[in-house]
C-alpha positions in Angstrom: 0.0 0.0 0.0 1.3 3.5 -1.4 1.9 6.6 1.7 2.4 9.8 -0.2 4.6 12.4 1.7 1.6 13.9 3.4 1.0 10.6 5.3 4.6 10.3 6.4 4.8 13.9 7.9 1.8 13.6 9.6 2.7 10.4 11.4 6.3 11.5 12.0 4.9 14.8 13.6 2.5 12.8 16.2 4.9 10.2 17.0 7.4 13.0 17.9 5.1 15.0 19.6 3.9 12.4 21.9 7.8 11.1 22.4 8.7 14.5 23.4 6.3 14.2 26.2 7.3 10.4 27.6 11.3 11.8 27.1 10.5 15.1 29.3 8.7 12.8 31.7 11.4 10.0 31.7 14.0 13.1 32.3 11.9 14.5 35.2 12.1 11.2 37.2 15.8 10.0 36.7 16.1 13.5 38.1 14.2 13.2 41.3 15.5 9.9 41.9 19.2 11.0 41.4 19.3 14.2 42.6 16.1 15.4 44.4 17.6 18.9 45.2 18.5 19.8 41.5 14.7 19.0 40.5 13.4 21.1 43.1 15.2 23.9 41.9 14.1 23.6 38.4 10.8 23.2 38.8 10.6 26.2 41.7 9.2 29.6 41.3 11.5 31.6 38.3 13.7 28.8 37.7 13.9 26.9 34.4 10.7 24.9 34.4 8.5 28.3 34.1 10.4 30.2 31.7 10.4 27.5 29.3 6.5 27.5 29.9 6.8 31.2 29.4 8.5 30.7 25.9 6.1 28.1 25.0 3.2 29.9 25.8 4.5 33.2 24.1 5.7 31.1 21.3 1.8 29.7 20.9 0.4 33.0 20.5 2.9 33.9 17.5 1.9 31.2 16.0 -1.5 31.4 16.7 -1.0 35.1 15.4 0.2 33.3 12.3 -2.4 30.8 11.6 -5.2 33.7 12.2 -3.3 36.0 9.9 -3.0 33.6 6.7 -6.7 32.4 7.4 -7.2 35.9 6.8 -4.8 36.6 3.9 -6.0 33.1 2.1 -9.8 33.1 3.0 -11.0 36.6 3.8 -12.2 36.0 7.3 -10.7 36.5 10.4 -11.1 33.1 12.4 -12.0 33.9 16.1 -10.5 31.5 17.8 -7.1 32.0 16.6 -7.3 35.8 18.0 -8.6 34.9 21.4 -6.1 32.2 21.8 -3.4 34.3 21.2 -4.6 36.9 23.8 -5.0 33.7 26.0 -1.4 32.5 25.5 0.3 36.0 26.0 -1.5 36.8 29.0 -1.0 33.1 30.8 2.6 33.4 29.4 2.8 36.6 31.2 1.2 35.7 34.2 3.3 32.8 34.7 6.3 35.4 35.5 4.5 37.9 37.4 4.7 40.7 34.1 8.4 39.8 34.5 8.4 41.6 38.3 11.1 39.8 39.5 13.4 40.3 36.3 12.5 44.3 36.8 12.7 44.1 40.1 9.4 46.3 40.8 7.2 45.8 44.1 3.7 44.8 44.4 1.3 48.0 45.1 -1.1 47.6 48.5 -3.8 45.9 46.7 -2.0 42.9 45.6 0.4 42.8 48.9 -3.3 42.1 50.5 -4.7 39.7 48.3 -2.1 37.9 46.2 -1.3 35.0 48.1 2.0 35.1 47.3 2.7 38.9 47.0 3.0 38.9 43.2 1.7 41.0 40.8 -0.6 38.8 38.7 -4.5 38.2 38.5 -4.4 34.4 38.9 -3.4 34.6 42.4 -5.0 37.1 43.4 -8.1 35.6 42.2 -6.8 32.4 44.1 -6.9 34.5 47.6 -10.1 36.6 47.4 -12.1 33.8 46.5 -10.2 31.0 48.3 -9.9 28.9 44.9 -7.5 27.0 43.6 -6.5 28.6 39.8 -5.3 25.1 39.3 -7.8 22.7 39.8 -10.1 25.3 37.3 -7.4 24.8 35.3 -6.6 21.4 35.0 -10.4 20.4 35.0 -11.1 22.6 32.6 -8.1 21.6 30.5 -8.2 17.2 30.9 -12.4 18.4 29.3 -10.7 19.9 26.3 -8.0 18.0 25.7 -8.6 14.7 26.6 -12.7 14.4 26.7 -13.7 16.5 23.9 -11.2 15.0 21.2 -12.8 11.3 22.4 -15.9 12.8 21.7 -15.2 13.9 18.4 -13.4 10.7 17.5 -16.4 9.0 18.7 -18.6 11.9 16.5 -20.7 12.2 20.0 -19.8 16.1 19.9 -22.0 18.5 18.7 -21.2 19.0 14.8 -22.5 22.7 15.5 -19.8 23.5 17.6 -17.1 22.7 15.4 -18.7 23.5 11.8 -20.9 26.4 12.7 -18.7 28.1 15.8 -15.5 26.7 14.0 -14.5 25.7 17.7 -10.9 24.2 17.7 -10.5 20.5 19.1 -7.2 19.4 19.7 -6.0 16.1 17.6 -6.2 13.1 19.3 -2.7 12.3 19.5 -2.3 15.2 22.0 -5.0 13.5 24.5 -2.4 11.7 26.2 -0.1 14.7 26.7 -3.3 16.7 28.3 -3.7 13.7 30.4 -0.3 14.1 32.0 -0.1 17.4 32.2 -3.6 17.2 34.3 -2.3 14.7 36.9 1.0 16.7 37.0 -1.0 19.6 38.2 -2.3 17.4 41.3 0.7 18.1 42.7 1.3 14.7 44.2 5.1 14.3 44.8 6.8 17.8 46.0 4.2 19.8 45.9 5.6 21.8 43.2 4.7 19.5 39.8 2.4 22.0 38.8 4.9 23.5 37.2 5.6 20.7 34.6 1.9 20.2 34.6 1.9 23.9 33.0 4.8 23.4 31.2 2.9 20.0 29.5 0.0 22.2 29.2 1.8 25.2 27.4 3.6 22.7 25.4 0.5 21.2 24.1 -1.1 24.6 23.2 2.3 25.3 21.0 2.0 21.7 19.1 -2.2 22.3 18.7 -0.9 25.5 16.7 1.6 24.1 14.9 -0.5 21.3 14.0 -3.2 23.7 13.2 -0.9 25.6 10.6 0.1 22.9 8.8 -3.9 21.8 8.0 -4.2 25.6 6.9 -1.2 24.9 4.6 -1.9 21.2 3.0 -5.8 21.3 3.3 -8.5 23.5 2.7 -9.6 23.4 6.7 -10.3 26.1 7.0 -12.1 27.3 4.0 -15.3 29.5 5.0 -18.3 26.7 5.5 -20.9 26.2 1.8 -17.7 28.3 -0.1 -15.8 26.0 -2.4 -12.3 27.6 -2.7 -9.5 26.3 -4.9 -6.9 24.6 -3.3 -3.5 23.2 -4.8 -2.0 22.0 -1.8 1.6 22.7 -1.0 4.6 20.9 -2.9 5.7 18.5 0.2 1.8 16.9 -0.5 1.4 17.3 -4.0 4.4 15.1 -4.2 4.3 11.3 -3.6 6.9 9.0 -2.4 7.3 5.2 -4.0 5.1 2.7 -3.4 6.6 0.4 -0.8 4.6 -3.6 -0.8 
């Protein structure tokens, strides 16, 4: 059976995205087991764990930027979830380092010295000490719906087709379900108390590869094509061309 080009890259990209995952996991446990200190630096507050989130998470937006932008330039419409998830990603990315108050070196005014529950300047925990609410759990429940239910739902076709024709609503791929997954029971905190901070890394990782994956339909298919509009489409040379038939 023939696999044109289109077929191999698709694969390749899953099955790398997913390994990344199992090899960041695999990496996180030698660590802890060898040298429990080290890991509990990394993964504390403005150490390397959350500014690689931050550059995942600002890194998602550009290319969310990206995707909306040639959606626009190609099909005359500017998609809406592309937009919001780029103000989403910049403002969780900036969040996540306290508007970069601790690389300024700038205090916290009187209203967040009395409700941040860590003295920071970011909404998140403030939020988290007014209304005595975990940020994360919303999070992570909200997150392990879309990204590990409501792509089992879609693969199952039990979601409402409204949501994603009409609304255009963007699922992630299946293949990311398992990445969601541990990113959600990293955020449960269970060993140190500090994994939430590889369960946002997973989590900002995740949103990077849904937008990468997303601009490469926008570029071999005509996803995104405005719904009862047919619109030419030559897809790009890497699809157009097909590799040889292996038996």
């Amino acid at each position: 059976m023939g696999m044109d080009s289109s077929t191999h890259t698709s694969a390749a990209f899953k099955r790398g995205s997913i390994l990344l995952f199992f090899v960041l996991t695999g990496a996180f446990a030698i660590l802890y087991i060898l040298n429990e200190p080290l890991y509990r630096a990394i993964i504390s507050e403005d150490h390397l764990v959350e500014w690689l989130t931050f550059a995942a998470l600002f890194s998602a937006g550009m290319v969310s930027l990206w995707v909306a932008w040639q959606i626009k330039l190609r099909y005359h419409y500017l998609h809406w979830f592309f937009i919001l998830f780029l103000g989403f990603n910049l403002l969780a990315g900036f969040e996540e380092v306290s508007w970069g108050q601790r690389v300024f070196g700038f205090s916290s005014n009187e209203f967040f010295q009395e409700y941040n529950d860590q003295k920071e300047t970011n909404l998140h925990n403030t939020f988290q000490g007014i209304l005595q609410i975990k940020t994360k759990h919303l999070a992570l429940l909200v997150l392990f719906i879309y990204g590990v239910i409501m792509p089992w739902l879609k693969q199952r076709n039990k979601l409402p087709q409204y949501l994603v024709e009409r609304y255009q609503f963007i699922i992630p791929p299946v293949f990311l379900r398992i990445p969601f997954l541990l990113g959600t029971v990293l955020m449960l905190d269970f060993q140190t108390g500090y994994e939430e901070e590889i369960g946002e890394l997973y989590y900002s990782l995740c949103f990077l590869i849904l937008m990468l994956w997303n601009g490469r339909l926008l570029k071999h298919t005509p996803a995104f094509a405005p719904r009862g509009i047919t619109v030419p489409f030559r897809p790009a040379p890497l699809l157009s061309a097909h590799s040889k038939k292996v038996s």
